[in-house]
C-alpha positions as CSV (number, residue, x, y, z in Angstrom):
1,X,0.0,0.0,0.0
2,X,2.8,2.6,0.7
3,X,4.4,1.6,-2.4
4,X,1.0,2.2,-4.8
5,X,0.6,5.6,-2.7
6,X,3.9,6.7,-3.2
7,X,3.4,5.8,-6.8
8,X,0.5,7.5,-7.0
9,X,0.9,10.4,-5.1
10,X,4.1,12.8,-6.3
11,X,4.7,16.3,-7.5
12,X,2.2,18.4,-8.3
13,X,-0.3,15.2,-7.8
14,X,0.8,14.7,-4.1
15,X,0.5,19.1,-3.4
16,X,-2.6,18.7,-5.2
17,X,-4.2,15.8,-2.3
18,X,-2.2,17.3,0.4
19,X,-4.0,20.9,-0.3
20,X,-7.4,19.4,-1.0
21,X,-7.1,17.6,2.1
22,X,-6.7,20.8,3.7
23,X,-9.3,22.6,2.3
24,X,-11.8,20.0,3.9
25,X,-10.6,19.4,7.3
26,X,-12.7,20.4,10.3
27,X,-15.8,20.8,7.6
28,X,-17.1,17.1,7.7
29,X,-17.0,16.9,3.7
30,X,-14.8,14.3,2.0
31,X,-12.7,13.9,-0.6
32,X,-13.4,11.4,-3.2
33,X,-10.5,9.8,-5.0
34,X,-11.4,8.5,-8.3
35,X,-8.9,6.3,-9.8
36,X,-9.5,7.0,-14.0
37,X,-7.8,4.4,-15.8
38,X,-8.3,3.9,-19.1
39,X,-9.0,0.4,-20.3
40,X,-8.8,1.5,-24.1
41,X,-5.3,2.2,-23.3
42,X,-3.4,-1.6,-23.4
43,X,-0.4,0.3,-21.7
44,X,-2.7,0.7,-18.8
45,X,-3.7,-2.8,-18.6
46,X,-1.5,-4.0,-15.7
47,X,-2.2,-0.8,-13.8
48,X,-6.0,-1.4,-13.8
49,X,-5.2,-5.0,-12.3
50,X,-3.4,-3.5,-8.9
51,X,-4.9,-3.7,-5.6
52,X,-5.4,-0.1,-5.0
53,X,-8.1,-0.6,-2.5
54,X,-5.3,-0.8,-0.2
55,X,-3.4,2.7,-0.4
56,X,-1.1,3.8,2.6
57,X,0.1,7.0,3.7
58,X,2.8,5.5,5.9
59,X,3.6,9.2,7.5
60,X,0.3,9.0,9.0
61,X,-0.4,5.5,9.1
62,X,-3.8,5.4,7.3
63,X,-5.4,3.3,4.7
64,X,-7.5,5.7,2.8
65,X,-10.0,3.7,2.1
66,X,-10.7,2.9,5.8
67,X,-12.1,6.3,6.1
68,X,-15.4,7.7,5.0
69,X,-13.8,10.8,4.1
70,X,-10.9,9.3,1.5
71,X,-13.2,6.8,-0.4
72,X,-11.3,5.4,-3.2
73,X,-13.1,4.1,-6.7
74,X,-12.2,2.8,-10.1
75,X,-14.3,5.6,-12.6
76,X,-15.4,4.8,-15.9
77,X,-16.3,6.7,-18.5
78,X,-19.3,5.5,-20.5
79,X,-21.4,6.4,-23.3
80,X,-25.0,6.0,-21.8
81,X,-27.2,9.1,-19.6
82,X,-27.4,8.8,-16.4
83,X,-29.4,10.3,-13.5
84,X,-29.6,8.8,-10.2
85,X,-33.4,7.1,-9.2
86,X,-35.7,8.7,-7.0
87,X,-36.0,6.7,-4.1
88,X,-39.2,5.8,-2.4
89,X,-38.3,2.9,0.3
90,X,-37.8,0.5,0.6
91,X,-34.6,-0.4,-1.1
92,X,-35.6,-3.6,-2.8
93,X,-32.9,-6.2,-3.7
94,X,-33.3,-9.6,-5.3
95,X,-30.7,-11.7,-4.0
96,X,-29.9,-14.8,-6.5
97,X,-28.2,-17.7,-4.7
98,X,-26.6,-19.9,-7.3
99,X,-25.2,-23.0,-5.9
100,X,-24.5,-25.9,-8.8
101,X,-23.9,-29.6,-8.2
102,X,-20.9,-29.9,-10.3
103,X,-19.0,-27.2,-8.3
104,X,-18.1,-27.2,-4.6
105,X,-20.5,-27.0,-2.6
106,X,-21.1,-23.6,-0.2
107,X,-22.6,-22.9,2.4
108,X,-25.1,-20.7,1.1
109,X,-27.9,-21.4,3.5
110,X,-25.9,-20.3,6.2
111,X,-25.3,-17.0,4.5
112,X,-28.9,-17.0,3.4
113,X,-29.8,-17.3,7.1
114,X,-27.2,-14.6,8.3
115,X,-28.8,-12.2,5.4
116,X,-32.3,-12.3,7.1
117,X,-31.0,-11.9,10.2
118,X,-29.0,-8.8,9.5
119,X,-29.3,-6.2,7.1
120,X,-32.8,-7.8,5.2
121,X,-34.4,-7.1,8.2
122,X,-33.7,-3.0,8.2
123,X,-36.9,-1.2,7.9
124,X,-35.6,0.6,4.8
125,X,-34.9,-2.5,2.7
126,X,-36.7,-5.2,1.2
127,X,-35.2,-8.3,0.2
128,X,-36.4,-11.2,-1.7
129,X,-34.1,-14.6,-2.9
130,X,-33.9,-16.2,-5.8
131,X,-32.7,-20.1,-5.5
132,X,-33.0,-21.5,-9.2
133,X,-30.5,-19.4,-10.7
134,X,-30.9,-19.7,-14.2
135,X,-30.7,-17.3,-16.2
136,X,-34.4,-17.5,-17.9
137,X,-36.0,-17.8,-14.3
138,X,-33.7,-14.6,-13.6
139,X,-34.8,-12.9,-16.8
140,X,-38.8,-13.7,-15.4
141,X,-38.1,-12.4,-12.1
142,X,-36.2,-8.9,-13.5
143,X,-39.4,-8.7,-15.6
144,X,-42.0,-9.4,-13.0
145,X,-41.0,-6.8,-10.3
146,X,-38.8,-3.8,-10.2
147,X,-35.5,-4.3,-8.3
148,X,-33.0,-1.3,-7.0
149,X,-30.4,-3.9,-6.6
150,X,-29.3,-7.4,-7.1
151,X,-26.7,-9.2,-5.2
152,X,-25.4,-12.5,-6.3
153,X,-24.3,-14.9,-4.2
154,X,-22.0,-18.1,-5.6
155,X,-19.0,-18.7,-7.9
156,X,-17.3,-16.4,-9.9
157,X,-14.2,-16.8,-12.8
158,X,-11.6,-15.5,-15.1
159,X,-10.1,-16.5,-18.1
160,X,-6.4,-14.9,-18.2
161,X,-6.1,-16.7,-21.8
162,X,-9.4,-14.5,-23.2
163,X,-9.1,-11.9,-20.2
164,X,-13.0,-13.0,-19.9
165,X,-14.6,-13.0,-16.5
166,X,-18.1,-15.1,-15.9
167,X,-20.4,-16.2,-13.0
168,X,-21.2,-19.5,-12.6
169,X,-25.5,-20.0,-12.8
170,X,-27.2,-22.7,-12.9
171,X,-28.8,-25.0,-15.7
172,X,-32.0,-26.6,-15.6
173,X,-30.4,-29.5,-14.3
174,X,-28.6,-27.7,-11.2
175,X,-25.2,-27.8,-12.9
176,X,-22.8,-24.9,-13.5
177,X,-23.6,-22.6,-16.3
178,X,-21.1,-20.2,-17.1
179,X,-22.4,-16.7,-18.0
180,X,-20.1,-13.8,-19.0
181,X,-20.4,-10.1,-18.3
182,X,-21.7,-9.2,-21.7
183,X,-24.5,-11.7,-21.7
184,X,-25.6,-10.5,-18.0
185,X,-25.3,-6.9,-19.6
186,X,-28.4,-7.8,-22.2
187,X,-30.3,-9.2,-19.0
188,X,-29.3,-5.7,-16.9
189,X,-29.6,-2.7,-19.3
190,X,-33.4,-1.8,-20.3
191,X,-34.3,-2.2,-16.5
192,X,-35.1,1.1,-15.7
193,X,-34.8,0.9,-11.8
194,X,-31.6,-1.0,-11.4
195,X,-29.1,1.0,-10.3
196,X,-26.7,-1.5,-8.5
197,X,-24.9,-4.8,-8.9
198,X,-23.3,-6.6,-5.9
199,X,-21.2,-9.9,-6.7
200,X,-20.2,-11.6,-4.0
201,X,-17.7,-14.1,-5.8
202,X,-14.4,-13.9,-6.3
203,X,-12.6,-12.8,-9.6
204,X,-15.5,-10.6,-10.5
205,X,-13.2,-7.2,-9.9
206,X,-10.6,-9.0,-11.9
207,X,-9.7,-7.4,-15.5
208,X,-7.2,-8.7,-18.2
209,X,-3.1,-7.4,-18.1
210,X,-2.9,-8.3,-21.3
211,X,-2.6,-6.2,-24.6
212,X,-5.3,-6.8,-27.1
213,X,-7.7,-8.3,-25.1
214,X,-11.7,-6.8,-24.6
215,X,-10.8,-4.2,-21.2
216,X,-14.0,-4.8,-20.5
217,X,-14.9,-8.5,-20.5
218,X,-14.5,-8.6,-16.3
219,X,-17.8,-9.4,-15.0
220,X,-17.2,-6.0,-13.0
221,X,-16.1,-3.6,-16.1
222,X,-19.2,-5.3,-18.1
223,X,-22.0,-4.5,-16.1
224,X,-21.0,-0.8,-16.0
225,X,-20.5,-1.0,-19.7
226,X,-24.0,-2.0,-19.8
227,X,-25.1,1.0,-17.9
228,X,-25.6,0.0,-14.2
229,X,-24.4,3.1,-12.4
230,X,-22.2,1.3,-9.3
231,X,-20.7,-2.2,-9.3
232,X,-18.9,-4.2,-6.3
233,X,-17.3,-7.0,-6.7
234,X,-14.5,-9.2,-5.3
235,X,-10.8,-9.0,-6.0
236,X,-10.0,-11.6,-3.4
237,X,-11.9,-14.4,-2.2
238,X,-13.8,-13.0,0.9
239,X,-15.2,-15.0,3.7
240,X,-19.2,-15.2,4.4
241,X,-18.4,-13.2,7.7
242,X,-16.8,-10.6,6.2
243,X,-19.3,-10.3,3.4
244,X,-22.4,-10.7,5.5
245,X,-20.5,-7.7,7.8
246,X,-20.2,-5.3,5.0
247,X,-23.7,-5.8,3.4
248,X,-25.2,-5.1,6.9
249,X,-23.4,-1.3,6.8
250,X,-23.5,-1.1,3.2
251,X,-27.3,-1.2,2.3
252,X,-29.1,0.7,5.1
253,X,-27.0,3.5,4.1
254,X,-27.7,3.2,0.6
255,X,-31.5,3.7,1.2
256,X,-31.3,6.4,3.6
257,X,-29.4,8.6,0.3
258,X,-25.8,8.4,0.5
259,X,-23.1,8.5,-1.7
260,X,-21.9,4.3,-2.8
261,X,-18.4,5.4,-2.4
262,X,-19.8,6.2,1.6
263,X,-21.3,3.1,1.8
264,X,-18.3,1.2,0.9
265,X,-16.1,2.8,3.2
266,X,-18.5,2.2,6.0
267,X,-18.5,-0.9,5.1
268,X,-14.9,-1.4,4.8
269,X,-14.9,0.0,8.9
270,X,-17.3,-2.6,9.7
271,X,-15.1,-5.6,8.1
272,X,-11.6,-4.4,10.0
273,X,-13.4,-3.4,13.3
274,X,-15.1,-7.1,13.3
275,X,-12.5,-8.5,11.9
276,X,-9.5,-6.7,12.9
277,X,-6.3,-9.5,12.2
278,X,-7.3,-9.5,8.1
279,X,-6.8,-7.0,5.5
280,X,-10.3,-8.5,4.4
281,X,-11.6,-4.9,4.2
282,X,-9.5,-4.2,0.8
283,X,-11.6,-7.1,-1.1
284,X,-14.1,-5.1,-2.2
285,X,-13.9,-3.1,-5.6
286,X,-16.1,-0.1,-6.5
287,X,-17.0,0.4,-10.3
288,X,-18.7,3.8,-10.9
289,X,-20.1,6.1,-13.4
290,X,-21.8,7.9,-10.9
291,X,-20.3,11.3,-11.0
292,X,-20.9,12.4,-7.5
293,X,-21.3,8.8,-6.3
294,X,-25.5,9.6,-6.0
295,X,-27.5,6.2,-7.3
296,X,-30.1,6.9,-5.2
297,X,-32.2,10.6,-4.3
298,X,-34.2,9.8,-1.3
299,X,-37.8,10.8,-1.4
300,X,-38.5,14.3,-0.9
301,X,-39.9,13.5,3.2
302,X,-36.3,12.3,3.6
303,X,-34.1,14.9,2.1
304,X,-32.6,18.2,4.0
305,X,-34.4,20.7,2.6
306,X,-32.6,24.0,1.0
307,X,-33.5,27.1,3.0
308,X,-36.1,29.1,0.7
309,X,-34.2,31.4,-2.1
310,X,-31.1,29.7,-2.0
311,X,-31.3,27.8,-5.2
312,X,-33.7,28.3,-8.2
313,X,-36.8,26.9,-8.6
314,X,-36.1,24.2,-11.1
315,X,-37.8,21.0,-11.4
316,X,-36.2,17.8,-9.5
317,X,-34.3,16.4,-12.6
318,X,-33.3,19.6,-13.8
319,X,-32.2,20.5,-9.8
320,X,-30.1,17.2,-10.0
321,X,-28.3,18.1,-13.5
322,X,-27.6,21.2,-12.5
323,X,-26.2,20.5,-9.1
324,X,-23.8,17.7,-10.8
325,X,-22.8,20.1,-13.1
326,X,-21.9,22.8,-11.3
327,X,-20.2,20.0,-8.9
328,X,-18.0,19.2,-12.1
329,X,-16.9,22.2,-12.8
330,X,-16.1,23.5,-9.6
331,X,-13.4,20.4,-8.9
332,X,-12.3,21.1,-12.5
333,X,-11.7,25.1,-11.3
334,X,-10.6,23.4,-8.4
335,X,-7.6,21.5,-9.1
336,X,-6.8,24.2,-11.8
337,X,-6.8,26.5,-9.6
338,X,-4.0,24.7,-7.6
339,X,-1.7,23.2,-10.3
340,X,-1.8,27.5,-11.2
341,X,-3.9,27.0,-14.7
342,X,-5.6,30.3,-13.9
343,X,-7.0,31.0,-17.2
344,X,-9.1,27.6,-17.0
345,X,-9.9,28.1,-13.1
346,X,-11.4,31.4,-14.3
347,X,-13.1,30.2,-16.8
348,X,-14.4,26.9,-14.5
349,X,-15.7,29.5,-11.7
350,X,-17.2,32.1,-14.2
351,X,-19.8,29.4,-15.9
352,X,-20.6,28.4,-11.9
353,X,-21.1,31.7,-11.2
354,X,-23.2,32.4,-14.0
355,X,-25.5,29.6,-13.0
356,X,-25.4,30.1,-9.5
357,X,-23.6,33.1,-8.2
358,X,-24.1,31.7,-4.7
359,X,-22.6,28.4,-5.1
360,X,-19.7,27.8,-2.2
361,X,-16.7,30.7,-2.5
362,X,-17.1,30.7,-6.4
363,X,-16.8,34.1,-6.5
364,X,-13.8,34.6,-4.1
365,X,-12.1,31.9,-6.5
366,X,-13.2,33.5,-9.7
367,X,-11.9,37.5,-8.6
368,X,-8.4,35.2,-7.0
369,X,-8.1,33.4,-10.3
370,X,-8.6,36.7,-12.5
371,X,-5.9,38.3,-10.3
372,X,-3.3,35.6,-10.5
373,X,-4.1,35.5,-14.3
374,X,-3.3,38.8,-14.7
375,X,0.0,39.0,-12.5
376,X,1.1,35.9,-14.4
377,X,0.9,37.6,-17.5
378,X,2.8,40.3,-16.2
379,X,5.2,38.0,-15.0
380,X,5.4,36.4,-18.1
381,X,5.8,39.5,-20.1
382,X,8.6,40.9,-17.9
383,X,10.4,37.5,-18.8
384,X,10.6,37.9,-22.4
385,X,11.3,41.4,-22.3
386,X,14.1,41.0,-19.9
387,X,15.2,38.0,-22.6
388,X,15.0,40.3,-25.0
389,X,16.7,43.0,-23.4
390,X,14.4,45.5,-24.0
391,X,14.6,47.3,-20.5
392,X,11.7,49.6,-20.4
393,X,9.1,47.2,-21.2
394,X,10.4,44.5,-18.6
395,X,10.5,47.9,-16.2
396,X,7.0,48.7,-16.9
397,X,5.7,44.9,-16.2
398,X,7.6,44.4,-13.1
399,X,6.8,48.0,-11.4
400,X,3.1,47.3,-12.2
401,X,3.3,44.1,-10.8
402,X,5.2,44.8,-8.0
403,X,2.7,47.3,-6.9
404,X,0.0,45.0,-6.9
405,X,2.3,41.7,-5.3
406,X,5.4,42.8,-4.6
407,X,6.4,39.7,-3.2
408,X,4.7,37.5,-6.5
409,X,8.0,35.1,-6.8
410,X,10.9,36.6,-7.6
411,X,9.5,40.0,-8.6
412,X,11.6,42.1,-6.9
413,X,15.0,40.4,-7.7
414,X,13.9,40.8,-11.3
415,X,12.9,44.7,-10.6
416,X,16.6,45.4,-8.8
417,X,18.4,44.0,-11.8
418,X,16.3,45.5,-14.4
419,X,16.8,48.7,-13.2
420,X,20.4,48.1,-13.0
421,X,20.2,47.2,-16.8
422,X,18.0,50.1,-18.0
């Protein structure tokens, strides 16, 4: 884990963290890490296969992911619209147990019975199971009833030769059935409701190394491909305990409105606090398109309401476009802002303040960015005329710019031997 982070984490990237960090602290908001790797790329493929789950900042001894705060995700990009689902509970799940005679045999009614016990019985999610898990009973059943989620429960695997990852169903006999990502893709994407997968099988976070090979035929990588907005799945084998531990954080929270990526780190707390000599906590992968990690908006009686006049009057999916929007562009002004791109912060902060002129300190950031903008330039401009030797002009830029920021850099060395020059 300190290894990945270091990796990670350097110049600009690690001032970057370090000064987000420090622009949230005391404020109870977090910071979302989005690892954006792109499978198109086959010089990327080895990077997407690392266990990044399990990043370490050894100077303050802290997994990242075992805070709420620091979630960590692998984002992809995808071509389909997305909105997240209004949410009326209760969350409802269908939970298919596939358990085939020709595989070894698990002990799936004991999970089953640790599932109803726990987090099925939470007044904000309803839970149904599924025991013939074949795919055309599975296709009656999506049909039949609308679902918010379905977990799956049995064996998962991955071709390294084909880079193809499958779960194992079940035929009409009760044998294993391999089904691949794609094929549970044509089952998943008109369903207008579903919003989350959950495999808990191992190999389904897995995606190929190799060059040449589909990026996305994991099970995992699939399923968002097909449009579901959040995935998890298993990079490790995980034990029943462990899984039944997460789930019991993970969906309550889920239904109440919050982020997946908050979910999953309270989860991950629940799995090292029960569990506390593994490193169990780390098995589970997030796969999102989500932008703000919101695949749920709790029903209106649930929400905190805005204080009258402090947004527009815009109707609920507009109100939900615009806030991710404007959420977009203020971490794009954001970061530009502090990697000192102070044209495109300006321009990030003006289009937010044009919406909204009210939205966090956009206008402090767009009147700072204007200002740095325009002492770069006069920077810049004393710079080439000092290259040039043209004294007067590179006088001009500095004395200006010294009376706004006379201590901008190295403006006032610059001044003392210009003025020698001239």
């Amino acid at each position: 884990g300190d290894q990945l982070f270091n990796a990670l984490f350097s110049g600009p990237v690690r001032s970057l963290l370090d000064r987000s960090l420090g622009m949230i602290h005391g404020r109870q908001q977090g910071l979302r890490i989005k690892l954006h790797i792109d499978p198109e790329d086959p010089s990327l493929a080895q990077l997407a296969s690392l266990p990044w789950e399990f990043l370490y900042r050894k100077e303050t001894r802290d997994f990242l992911n075992l805070s709420r705060f620091t979630p960590i995700l692998r984002y992809l990009d995808v071509q389909r619209p997305y909105t997240p689902l209004p949410l009326e509970p209760p969350l409802r799940i269908l939970v298919v147990i596939s358990d085939p005679l020709d595989y070894a045999r698990l002990d799936l009614v004991r999970e089953r019975d640790k599932i109803e016990a726990s987090w099925a019985r939470h007044e904000g999610v309803q839970v149904e199971f599924m025991e013939q898990a074949t795919t055309l009973a599975l296709q009656d059943r999506l049909t039949d009833q609308p679902y918010h989620a379905l977990h799956y429960m049995g064996h998962g695997d991955f071709d390294e030769s084909t880079g193809r990852g499958v779960l194992v169903m079940e035929d009409e006999g009760g044998k294993g059935s391999m089904v691949d990502g794609s094929t549970l893709g044509v089952l998943l994407r008109d369903l207008p409701t579903m919003r989350l997968v959950f495999l808990n099988a191992c190999e389904t976070a897995r995606v190929t190394k190799d060059k040449g090979l589909d990026p996305f035929a994991g099970v995992a990588a699939a399923m968002v491909m097909a449009g579901i907005p959040a995935v998890v799945a298993m990079q490790f084998p995980i034990s029943d305990d462990a899984a039944i531990t997460f789930s019991q954080k993970f969906y309550p929270l889920l239904a109440r409105g919050d982020p997946v990526d908050t979910a999953m780190a309270e989860g991950r707390r629940a799995i090292r606090l029960a569990e506390a000599r593994t490193m169990e906590w780390g098995t589970p992968v997030l796969f999102m398109r989500a932008p703000q990690g919101k695949v749920f908006q709790v029903s209106e009686s649930q929400r905190v309401r805005v204080s009258p006049g402090q947004l527009p009057e815009l109707p609920e999916e507009m109100d939900e476009e615009l806030e991710q929007r404007l959420a977009e562009l203020y971490t794009r002004g954001l970061s530009a802002f502090w990697l000192e791109e102070w044209e495109k912060a300006a321009r990030c902060f003006q289009a937010i303040v044009g919406a909204q002129p009210n939205y966090e300190d956009a206008v402090d950031k767009l009147a700072e960015a204007n200002r740095q903008a325009r002492l770069h330039a006069l920077y810049t401009q004393a710079q080439a005329a000092q290259e040039a030797e043209d004294w007067p002009v590179a006088l001009a830029a500095l004395e200006e710019l010294a009376t706004e920021a006379a201590d901008y850099k190295d403006c006032a060395v610059m001044l003392q031997a210009v003025k020698s020059q001239k």
